[in-house]
Steps between C-alpha positions, in 0.01 A plus 500: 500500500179552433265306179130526451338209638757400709516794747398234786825277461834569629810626309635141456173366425455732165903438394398141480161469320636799311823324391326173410248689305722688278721189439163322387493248760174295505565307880703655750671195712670490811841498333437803279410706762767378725710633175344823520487576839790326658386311802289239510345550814350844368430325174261226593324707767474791195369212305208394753428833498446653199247175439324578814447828381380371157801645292618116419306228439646145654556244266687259758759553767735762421337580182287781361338661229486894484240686491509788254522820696199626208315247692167681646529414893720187405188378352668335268547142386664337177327285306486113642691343238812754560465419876554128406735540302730665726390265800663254303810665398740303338336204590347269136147585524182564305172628551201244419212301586182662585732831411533380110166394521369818543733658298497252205122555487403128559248592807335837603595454859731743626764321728511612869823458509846493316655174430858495457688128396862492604819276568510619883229676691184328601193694756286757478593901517297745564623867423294799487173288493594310201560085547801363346519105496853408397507095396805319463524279225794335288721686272366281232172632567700887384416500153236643200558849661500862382580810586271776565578848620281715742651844653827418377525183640532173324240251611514164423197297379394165352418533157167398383624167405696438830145620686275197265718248642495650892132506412505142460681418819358753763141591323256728606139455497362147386713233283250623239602824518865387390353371201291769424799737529734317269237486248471909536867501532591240202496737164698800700809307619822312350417157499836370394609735839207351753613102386845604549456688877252178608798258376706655694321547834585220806187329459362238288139529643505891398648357155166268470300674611566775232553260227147409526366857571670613226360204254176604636520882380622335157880548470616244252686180542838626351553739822350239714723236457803642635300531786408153505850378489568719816295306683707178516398150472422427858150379552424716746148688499400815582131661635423789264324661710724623794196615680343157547690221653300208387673292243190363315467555158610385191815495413686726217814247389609783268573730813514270714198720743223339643170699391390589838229731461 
């Protein structure tokens, strides 16, 4: 059996990639091409392989992408987003940070890396050259997502909303810059959606800390005091800026944040 392009491989080597192709598989596992080719022993060493040889692309044990067979040279690489998306599988995940930063516009940096927030995985991947850093954070950090798609693929994203308020807790650049972003940011967005997501987030410093950033770039008091009443009556204060841990300064009692520089 003969295919162009694939003239190097053996007989059982083209039935698979050839099988999982036409039935549109994106990843070949383990398990599929035990299914395919009946022994398991034959499989996996198939498996290791084919990626040697550049014809899969490893996304973690026993788990590959294909590469097309149009593919000049198996030069070929989807697009980063797709890759995490399938690293994570079926796992609750989204793709953020200095990712939605980028993409949402609010710096001109372009991120080194893909950052992907999930209920399981934490490290660092690297696959074809490209970092992945997978960081594991609560399910009730899951929310103010979106869907996106990209080759097919649905990708999923923070929403521009969901990205202000990650902003806030992991920010890039100066404490200034946060500012100066949400004041860019403030007549393009839903604020009735941005009070609601910071509400809701674990974290009554990030919910201070945006209460007063957000009365700063001028959003009125009538979405701002839900926010408030988040914030509890405990009398316990919080630097606003997280990048300097001295806590002199005056004091805010509204926000309960101590004016740190």
């Amino acid at each position: 059996m003969k295919i162009a392009g694939y003239s190097e491989l053996s007989k059982d080597a083209v039935y698979l990639l050839s099988r999982a192709e036409f039935e549109k598989q994106k990843v070949i596992t383990n398990e599929y091409a035990v299914k395919v080719l009946g022994s398991y022993r034959k499989a996996t060493s198939m498996l290791d392989n084919l990626s040697k040889r550049n014809r899969l692309i490893q996304l973690k044990r026993g788990q590959y992408i294909i590469v097309p067979l149009k593919a000049p040279n198996q030069l070929w690489m989807p697009n980063e987003y797709v890759i995490a998306a399938l690293w994570m599988d079926n796992i609750p995940y989204y793709i953020g940070y200095t990712s939605m930063y980028s993409y949402w516009q609010f710096t001109e940096q372009v991120p080194q890396s893909v950052t992907v927030l999930n209920t399981e995985k934490e490290g660092i991947k690297n696959i074809k050259n490209v970092k992945f850093i997978a960081i594991k954070v609560s399910p009730k950090k899951i929310y103010g997502t979106k869907k996106i798609k990209i080759e097919d693929q649905d990708i999923s994203i923070s929403d521009k909303e969901r990205t202000l308020v990650d902003f806030i807790f992991r920010p890039m650049g100066s404490w200034e810059n946060v500012q100066s972003v949400i004041n860019a940011q403030i007549s393009s967005i839903d604020i009735s959606k941005l009070i609601s997501y910071l509400i809701k987030y674990p974290s009554a410093a990030v919910r201070k800390r945006g209460g007063l950033l957000l009365e700063k770039a001028g959003v009125s008091q009538d979405y701002l005091n839900t926010l408030k009443k988040s914030i509890g009556d405990k009398n316990t204060y919080t630097n606003f800026n997280p990048f300097i841990s001295s806590r002199k300064g005056k004091v805010n009692t509204e926000w309960k944040l101590i004016i740190n520089g």
